[in-house]
Backbone bond lengths (Angstrom), bond angles and torsions (degrees), N, CA, C in turn:
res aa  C-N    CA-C-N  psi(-1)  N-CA   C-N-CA  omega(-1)  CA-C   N-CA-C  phi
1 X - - - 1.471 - - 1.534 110.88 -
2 X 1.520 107.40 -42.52 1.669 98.76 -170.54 1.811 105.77 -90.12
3 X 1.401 107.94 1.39 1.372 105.74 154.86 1.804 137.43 -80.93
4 X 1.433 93.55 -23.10 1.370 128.20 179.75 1.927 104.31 -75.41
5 X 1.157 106.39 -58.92 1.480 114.73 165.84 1.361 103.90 -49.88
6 X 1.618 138.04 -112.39 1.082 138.00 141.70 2.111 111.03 44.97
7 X 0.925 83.88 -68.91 1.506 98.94 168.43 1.294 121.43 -51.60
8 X 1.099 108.32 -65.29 1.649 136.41 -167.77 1.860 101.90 -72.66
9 X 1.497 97.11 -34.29 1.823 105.21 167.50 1.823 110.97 -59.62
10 X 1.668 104.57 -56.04 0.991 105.08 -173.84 1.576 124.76 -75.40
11 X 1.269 113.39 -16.77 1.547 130.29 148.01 1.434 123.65 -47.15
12 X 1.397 114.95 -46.05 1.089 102.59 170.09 1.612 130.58 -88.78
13 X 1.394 110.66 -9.74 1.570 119.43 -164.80 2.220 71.13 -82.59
14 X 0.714 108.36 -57.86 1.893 111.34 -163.73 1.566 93.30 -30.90
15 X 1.610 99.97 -67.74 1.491 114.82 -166.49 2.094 107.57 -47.58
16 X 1.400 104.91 -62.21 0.956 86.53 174.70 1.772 147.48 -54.39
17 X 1.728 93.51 -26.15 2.114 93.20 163.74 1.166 117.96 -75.08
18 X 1.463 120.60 0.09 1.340 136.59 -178.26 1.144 95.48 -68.26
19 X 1.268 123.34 -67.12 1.557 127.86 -133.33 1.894 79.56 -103.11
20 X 1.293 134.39 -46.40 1.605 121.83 178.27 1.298 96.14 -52.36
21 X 1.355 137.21 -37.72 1.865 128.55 -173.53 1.143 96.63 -68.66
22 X 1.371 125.50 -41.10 1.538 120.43 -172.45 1.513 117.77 -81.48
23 X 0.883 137.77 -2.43 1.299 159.64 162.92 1.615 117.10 -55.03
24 X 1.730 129.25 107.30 1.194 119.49 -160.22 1.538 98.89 -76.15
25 X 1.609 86.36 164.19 1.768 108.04 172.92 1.394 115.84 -68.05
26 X 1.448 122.27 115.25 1.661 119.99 -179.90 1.733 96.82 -89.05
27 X 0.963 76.66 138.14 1.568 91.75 -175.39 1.978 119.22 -142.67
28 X 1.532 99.18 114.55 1.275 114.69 -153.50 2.564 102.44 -106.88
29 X 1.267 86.00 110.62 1.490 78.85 -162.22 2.104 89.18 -107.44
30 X 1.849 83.21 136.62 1.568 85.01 -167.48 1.546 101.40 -123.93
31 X 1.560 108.43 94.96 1.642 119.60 176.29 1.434 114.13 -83.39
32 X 1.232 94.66 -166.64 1.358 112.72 160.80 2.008 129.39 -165.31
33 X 1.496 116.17 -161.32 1.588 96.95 170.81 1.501 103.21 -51.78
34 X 1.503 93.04 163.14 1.625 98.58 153.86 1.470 97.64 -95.77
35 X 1.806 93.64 143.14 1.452 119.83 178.35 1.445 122.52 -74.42
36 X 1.621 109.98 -41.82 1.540 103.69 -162.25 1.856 87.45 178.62
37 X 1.088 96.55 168.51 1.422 112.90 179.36 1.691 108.07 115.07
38 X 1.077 140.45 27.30 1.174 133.07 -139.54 1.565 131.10 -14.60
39 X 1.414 124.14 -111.40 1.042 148.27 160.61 1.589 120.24 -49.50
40 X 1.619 113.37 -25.15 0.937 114.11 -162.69 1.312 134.07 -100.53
41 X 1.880 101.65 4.62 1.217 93.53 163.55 1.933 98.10 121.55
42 X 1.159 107.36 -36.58 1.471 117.56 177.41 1.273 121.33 -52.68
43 X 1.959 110.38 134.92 1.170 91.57 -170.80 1.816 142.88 27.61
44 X 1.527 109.85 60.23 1.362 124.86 175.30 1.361 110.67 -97.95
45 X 1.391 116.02 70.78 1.568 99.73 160.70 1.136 137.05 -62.76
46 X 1.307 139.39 -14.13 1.179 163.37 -172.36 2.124 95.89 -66.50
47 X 1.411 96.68 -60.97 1.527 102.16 -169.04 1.625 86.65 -78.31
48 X 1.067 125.34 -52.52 1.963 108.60 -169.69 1.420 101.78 -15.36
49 X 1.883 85.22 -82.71 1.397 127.05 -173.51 2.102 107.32 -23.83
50 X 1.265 118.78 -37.40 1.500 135.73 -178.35 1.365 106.57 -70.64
51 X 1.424 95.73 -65.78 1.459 104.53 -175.85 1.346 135.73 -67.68
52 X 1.324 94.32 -29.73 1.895 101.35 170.75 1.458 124.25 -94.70
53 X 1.837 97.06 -9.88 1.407 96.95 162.50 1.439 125.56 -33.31
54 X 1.975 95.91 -51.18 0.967 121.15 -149.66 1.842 112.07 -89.58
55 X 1.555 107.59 -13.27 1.273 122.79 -141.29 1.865 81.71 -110.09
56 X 1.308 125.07 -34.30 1.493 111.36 -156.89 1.806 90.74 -88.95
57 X 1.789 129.15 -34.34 0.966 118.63 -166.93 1.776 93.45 -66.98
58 X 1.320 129.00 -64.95 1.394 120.33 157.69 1.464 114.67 11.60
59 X 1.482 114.90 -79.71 1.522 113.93 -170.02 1.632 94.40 -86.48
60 X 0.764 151.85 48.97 1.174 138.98 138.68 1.601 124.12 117.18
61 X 1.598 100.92 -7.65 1.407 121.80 -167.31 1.690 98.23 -86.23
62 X 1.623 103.08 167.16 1.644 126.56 146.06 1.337 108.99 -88.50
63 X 1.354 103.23 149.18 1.517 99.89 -174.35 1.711 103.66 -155.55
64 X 1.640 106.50 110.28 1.644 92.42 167.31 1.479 97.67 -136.85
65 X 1.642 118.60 179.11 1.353 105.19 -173.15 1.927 102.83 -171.72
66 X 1.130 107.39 169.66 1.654 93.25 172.42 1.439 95.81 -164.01
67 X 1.398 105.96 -177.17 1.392 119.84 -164.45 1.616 100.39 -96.38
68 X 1.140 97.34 63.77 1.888 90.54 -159.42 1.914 94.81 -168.49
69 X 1.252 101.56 175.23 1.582 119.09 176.90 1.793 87.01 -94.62
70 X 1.519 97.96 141.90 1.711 109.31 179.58 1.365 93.91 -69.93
71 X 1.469 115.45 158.99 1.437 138.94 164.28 1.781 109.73 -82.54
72 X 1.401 104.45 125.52 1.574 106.60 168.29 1.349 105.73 -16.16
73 X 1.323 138.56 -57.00 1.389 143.69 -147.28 1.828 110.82 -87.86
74 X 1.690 102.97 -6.58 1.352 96.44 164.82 0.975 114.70 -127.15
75 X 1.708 125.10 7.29 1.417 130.21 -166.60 2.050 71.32 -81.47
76 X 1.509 117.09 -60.81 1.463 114.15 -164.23 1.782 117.96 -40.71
77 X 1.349 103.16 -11.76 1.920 105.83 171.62 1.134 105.44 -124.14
78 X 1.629 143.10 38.57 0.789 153.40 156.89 1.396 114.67 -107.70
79 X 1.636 130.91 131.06 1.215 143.31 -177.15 1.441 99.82 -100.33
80 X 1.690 128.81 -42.50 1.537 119.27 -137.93 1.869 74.42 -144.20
81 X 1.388 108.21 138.01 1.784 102.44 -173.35 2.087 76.35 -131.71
82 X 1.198 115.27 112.46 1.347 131.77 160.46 1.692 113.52 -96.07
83 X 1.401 89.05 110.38 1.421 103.28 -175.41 1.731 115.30 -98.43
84 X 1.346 138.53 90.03 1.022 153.84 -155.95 1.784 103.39 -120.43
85 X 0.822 107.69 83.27 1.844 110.71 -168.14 1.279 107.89 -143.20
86 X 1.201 91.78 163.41 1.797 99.54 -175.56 1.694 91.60 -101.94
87 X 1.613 125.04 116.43 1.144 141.42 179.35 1.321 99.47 65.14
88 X 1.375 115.49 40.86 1.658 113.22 170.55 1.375 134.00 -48.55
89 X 1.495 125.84 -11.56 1.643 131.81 166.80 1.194 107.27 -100.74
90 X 1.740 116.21 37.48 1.385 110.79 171.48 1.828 95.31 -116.50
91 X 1.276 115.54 114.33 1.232 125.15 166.66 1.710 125.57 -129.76
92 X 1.667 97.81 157.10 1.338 121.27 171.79 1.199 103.50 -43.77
93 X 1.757 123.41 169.98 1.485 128.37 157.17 1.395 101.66 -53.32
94 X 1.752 111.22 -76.56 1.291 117.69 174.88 1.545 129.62 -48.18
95 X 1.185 106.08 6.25 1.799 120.72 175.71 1.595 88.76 -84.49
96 X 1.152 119.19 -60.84 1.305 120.77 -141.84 1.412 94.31 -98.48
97 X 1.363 149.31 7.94 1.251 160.05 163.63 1.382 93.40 -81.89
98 X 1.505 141.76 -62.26 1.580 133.57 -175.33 1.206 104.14 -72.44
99 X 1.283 132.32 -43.99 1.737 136.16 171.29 1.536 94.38 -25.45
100 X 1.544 113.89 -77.82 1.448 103.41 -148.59 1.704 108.05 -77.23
101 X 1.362 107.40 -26.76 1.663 114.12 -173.52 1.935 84.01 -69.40
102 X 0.986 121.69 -33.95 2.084 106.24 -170.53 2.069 87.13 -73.94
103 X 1.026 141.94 -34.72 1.601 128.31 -168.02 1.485 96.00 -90.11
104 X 0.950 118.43 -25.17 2.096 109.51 -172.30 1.640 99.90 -72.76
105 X 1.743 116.06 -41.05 1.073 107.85 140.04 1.600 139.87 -22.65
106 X 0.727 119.86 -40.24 1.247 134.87 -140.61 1.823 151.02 35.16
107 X 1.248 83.54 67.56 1.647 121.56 -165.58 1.818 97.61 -79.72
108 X 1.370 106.94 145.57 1.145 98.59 -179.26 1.618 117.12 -109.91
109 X 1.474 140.95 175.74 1.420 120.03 -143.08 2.054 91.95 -170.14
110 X 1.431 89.10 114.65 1.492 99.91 -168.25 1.790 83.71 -116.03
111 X 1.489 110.89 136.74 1.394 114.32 -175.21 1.733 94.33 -132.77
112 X 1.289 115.14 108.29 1.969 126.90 -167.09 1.932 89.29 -99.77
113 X 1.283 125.98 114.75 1.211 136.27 135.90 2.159 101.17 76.50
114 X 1.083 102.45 -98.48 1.666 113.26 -165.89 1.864 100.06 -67.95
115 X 1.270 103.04 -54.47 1.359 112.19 156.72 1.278 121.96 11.69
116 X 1.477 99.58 -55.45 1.901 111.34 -166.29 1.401 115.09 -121.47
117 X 2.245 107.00 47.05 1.129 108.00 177.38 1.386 97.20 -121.83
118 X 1.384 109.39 -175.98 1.324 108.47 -168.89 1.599 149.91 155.85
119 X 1.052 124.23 111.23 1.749 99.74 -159.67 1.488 139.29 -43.42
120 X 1.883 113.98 -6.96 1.230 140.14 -165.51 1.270 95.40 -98.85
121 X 1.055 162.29 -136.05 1.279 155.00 78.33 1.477 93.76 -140.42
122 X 1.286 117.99 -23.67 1.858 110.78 168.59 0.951 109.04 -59.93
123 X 1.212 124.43 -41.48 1.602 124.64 -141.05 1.590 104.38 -86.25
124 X 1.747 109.89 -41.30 1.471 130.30 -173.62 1.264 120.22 -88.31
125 X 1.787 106.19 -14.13 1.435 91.57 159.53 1.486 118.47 -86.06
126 X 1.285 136.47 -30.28 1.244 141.83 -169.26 1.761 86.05 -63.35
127 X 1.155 130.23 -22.03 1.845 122.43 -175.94 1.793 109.95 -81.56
128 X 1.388 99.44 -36.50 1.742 119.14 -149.14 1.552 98.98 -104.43
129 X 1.881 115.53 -40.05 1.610 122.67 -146.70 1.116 128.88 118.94
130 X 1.785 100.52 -45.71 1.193 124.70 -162.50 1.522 113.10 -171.64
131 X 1.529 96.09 167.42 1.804 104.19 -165.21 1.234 107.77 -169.04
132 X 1.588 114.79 148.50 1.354 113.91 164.31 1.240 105.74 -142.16
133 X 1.788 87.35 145.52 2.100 101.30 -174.48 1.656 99.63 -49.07
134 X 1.423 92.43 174.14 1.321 106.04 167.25 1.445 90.81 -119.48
135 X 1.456 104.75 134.03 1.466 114.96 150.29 1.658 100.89 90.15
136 X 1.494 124.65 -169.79 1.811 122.76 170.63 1.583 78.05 71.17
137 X 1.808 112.53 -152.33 1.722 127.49 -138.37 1.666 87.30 -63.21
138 X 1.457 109.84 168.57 1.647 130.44 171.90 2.236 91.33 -77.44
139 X 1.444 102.16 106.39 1.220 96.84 164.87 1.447 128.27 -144.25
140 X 1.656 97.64 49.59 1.619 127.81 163.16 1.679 114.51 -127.47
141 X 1.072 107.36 142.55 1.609 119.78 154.59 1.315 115.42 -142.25
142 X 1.965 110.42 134.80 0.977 105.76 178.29 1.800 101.57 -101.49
143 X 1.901 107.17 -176.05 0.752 115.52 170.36 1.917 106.96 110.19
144 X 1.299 99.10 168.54 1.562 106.05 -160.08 2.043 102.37 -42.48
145 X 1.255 123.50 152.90 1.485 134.15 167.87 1.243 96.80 -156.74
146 X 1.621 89.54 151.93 1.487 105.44 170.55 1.377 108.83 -97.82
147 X 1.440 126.36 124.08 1.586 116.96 166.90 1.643 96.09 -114.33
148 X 1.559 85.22 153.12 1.484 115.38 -154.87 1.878 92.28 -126.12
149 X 1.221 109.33 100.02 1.303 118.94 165.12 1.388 102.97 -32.93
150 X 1.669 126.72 157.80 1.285 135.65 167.11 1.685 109.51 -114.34
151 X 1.292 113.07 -21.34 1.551 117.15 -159.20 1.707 98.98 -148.21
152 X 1.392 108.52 55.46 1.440 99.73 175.87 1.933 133.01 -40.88
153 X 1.360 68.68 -7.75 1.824 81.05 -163.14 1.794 104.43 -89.32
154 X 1.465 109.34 -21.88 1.562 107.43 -170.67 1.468 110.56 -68.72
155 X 1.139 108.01 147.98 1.793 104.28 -159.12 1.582 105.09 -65.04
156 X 1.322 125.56 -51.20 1.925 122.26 164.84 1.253 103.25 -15.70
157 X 1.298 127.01 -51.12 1.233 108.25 -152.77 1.482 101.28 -91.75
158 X 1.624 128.88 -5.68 1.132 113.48 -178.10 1.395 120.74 -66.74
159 X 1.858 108.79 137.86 0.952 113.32 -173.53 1.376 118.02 111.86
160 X 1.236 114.82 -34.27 1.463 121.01 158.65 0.921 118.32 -104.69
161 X 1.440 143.21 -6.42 1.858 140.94 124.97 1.549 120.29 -40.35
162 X 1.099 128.55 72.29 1.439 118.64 -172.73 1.173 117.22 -98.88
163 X 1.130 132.64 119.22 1.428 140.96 164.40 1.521 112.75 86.80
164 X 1.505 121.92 32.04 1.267 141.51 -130.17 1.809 120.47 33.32
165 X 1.239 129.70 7.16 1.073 103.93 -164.19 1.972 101.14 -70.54
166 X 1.343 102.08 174.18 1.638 102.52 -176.62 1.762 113.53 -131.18
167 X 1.538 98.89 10.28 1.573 81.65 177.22 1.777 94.39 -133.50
168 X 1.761 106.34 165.84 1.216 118.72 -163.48 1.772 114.70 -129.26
169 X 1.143 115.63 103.33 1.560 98.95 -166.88 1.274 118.60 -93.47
170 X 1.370 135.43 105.18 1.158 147.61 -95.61 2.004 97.04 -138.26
171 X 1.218 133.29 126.57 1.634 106.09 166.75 2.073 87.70 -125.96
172 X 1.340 80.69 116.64 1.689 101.73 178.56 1.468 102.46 -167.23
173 X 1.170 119.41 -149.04 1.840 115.71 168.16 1.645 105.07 -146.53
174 X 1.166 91.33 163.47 1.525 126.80 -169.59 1.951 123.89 -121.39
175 X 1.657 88.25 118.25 1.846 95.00 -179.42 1.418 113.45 -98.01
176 X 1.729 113.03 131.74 1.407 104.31 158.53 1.622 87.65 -124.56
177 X 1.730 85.52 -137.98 1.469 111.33 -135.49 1.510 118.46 28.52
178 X 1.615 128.61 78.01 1.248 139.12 -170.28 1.362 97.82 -92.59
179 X 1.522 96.01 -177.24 1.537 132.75 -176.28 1.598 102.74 -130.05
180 X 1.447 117.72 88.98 1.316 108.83 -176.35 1.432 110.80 -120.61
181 X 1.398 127.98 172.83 1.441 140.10 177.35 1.569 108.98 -110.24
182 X 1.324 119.11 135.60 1.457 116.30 -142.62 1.723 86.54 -108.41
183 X 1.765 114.31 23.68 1.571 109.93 132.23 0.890 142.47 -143.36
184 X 1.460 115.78 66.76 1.254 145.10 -161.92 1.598 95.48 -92.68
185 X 1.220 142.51 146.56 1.350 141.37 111.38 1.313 163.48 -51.47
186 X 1.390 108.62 89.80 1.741 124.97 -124.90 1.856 87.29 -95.56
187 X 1.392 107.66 96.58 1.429 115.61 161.54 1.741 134.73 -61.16
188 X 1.398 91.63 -36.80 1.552 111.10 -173.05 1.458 117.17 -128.79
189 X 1.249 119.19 129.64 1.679 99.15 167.99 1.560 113.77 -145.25
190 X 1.112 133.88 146.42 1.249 146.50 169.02 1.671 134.63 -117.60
191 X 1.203 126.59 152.79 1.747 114.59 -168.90 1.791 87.82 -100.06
192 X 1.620 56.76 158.55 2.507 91.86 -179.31 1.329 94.49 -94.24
193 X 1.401 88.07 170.52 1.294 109.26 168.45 1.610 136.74 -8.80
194 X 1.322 90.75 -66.21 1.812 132.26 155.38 1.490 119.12 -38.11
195 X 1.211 111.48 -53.66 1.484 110.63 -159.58 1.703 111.50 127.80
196 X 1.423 109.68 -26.39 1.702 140.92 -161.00 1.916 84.96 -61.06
197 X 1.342 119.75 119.93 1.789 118.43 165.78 1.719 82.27 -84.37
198 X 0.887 95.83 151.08 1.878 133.99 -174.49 1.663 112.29 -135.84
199 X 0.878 115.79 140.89 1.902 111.20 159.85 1.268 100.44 -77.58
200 X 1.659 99.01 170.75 1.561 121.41 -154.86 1.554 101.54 -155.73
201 X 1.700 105.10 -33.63 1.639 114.28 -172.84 1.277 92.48 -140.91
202 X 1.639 108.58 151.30 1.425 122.51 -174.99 1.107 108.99 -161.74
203 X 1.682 119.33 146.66 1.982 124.80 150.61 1.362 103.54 -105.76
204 X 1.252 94.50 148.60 1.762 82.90 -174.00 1.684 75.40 -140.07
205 X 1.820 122.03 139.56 0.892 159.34 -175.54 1.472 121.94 -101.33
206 X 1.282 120.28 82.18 1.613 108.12 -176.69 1.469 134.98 -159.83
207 X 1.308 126.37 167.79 1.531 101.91 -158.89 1.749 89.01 -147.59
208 X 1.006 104.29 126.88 1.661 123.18 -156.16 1.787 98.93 -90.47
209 X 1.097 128.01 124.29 1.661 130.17 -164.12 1.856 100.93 -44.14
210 X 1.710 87.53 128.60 1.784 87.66 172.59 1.432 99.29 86.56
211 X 1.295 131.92 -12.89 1.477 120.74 -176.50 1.190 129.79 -130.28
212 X 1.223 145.54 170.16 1.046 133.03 -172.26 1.960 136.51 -79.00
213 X 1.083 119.58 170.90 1.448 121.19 176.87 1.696 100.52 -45.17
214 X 0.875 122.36 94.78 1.896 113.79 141.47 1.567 138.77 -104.62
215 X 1.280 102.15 157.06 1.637 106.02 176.05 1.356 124.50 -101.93
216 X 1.659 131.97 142.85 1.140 110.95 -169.01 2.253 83.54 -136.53
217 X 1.531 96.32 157.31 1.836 84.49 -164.68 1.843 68.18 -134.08
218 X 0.816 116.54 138.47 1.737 149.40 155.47 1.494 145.93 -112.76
219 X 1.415 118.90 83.30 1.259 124.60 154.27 1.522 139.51 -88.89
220 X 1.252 120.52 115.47 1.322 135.50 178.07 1.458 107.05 -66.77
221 X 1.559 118.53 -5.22 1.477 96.20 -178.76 1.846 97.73 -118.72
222 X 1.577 106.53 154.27 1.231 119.63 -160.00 1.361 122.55 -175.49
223 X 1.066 106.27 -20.50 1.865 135.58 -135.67 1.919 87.75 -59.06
224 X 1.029 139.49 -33.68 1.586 150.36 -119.48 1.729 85.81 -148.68
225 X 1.117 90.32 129.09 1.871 90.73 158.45 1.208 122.70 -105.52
226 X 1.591 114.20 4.85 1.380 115.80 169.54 1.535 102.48 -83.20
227 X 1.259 116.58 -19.66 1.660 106.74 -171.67 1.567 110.23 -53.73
228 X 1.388 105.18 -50.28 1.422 126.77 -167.08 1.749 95.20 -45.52
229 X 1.284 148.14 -33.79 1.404 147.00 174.63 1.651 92.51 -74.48
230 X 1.193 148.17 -34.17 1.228 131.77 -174.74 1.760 112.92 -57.83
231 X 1.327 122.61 122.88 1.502 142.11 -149.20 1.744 90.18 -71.46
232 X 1.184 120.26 -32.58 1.673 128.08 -167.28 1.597 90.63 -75.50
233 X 1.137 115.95 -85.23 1.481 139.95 -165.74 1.879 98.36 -46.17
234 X 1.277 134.11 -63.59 1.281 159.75 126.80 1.453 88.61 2.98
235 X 1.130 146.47 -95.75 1.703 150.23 -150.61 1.616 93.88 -71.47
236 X 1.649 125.42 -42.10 1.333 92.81 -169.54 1.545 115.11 -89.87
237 X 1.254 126.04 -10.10 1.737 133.17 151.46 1.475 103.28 -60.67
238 X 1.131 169.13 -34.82 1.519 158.09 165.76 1.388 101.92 -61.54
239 X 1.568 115.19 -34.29 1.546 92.72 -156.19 1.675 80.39 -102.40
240 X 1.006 151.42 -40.12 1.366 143.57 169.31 1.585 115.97 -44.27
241 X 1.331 116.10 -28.00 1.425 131.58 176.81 1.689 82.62 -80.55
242 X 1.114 130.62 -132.90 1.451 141.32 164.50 1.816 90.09 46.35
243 X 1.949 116.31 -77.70 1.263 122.38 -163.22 1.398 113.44 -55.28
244 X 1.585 122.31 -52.17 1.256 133.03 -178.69 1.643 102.98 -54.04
245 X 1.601 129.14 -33.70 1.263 98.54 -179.35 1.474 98.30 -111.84
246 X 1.543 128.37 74.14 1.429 129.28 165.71 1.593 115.87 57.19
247 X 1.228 117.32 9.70 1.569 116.20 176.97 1.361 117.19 -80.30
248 X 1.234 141.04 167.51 1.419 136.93 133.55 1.125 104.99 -41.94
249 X 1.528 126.90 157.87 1.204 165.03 178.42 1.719 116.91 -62.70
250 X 1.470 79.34 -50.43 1.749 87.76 173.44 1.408 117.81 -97.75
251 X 1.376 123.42 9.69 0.907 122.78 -170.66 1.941 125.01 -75.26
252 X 1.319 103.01 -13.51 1.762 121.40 159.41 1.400 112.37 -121.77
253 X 1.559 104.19 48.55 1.611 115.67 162.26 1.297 119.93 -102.39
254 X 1.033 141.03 -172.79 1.382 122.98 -42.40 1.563 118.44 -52.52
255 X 1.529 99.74 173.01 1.465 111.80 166.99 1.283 104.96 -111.94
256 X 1.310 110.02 151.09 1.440 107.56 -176.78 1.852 104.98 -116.28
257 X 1.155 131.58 111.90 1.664 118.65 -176.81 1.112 116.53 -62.78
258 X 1.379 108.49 143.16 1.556 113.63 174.92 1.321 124.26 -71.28
């Protein structure tokens, strides 16, 4: 009998990671106006925010989002908080009071391009990995770069390593002079101005005092909202989305090319 029980215990603890694995990815995307770029496509959160509404339930995800910082009440049904904003590491007190109570949680936190600017940049990289001021020295350039995978082998990037090659020539833009944490996991990197290689892609691994293990996945490139349809760029945001909230990698695959 108390083997029979026993059983029926371990039946159910199985059954239940079953059905939490089976359980879709909520996924909470936090835009805003578009700033500038005119006609052309630059920095459009407005269309992200539209399009991937539509694009993450597609692969398999939940997906809601607004032109705004989430409310306590949706950060709590949110797994993956994609921050896509124009000066997105610029927050309220009470912004940054649910910020850290949604990661002690252990909520996961995808930061796409503008996302990771900001008047803090101490404060938001120790959250993100990494950060860049807003405003003070010129520390963007747009226009074609080559990024050069660092870890062809890490599964994010599968799929955009092809045939071993390891670099990607890219026309979007690129941030240095950062604010980084020296243990971040630097996927991608490209040179400044200078000559200086910088990161570009990152996992950043971390667990905020009192709280739990979280993941945070970081790309600096974004600049274009046509990029976001590119099948390379496109596969490694799903599978970085996917990682940041505890999924497999492939788990919002395939990509389909445009």
């Amino acid at each position: 009998m108390m083997l029979a029980n026993l059983r029926l215990v371990v039946m159910g603890i199985t059954l239940g990671i079953t059905l939490q694995a089976a359980e879709p990815l909520r996924v909470f995307i936090r835009s805003s106006p578009k700033t500038h770029g005119g006609a052309n496509g630059n920095h459009d959160y407005p269309a992200f925010l539209d399009s991937w509404s539509k694009l993450l339930p597609a692969h398999g995800a939940v997906a809601t989002g607004a032109p705004r910082f989430p409310t306590a009440d949706e950060l709590s049904r949110t797994d993956v908080l994609i921050d896509y904003s124009s000066d997105g590491a610029n927050f309220s007190a009470p912004e940054k009071e649910l910020l850290e109570g949604y990661l002690r949680r252990g909520g996961g936190l995808v930061v796409i391009h503008d996302g990771m600017c900001g008047p803090e940049p101490d404060w938001f990289s120790r959250l993100a990995g990494g950060a860049k001021l807003h405003g003070g020295p010129k520390n963007s350039r747009s226009g074609m770069m080559r990024l050069h995978f660092e870890d062809p082998a890490n599964p994010i990037l599968r799929g955009a390593v092809d045939k071993g090659a390891v670099d990607f020539d890219f026309d979007d833009e690129m941030f240095f002079l950062l604010t980084t944490q020296p243990g971040i996991k630097v996927l991608a990197t490209t040179a400044d101005p200078t000559g200086k290689i910088v990161p570009q892609l990152w996992t950043w691994e971390n667990k905020l005092p009192g709280g739990k293990d979280y993941r945070a996945f970081v790309t600096l490139q974004g600049h274009k909202i046509t990029n976001f349809d590119n099948p390379v760029f496109q596969g490694l945001l799903l599978r970085g989305i996917a990682w940041a909230g505890g999924r497999s990698t492939e788990s919002l695959l395939p990509v389909t090319a445009p």
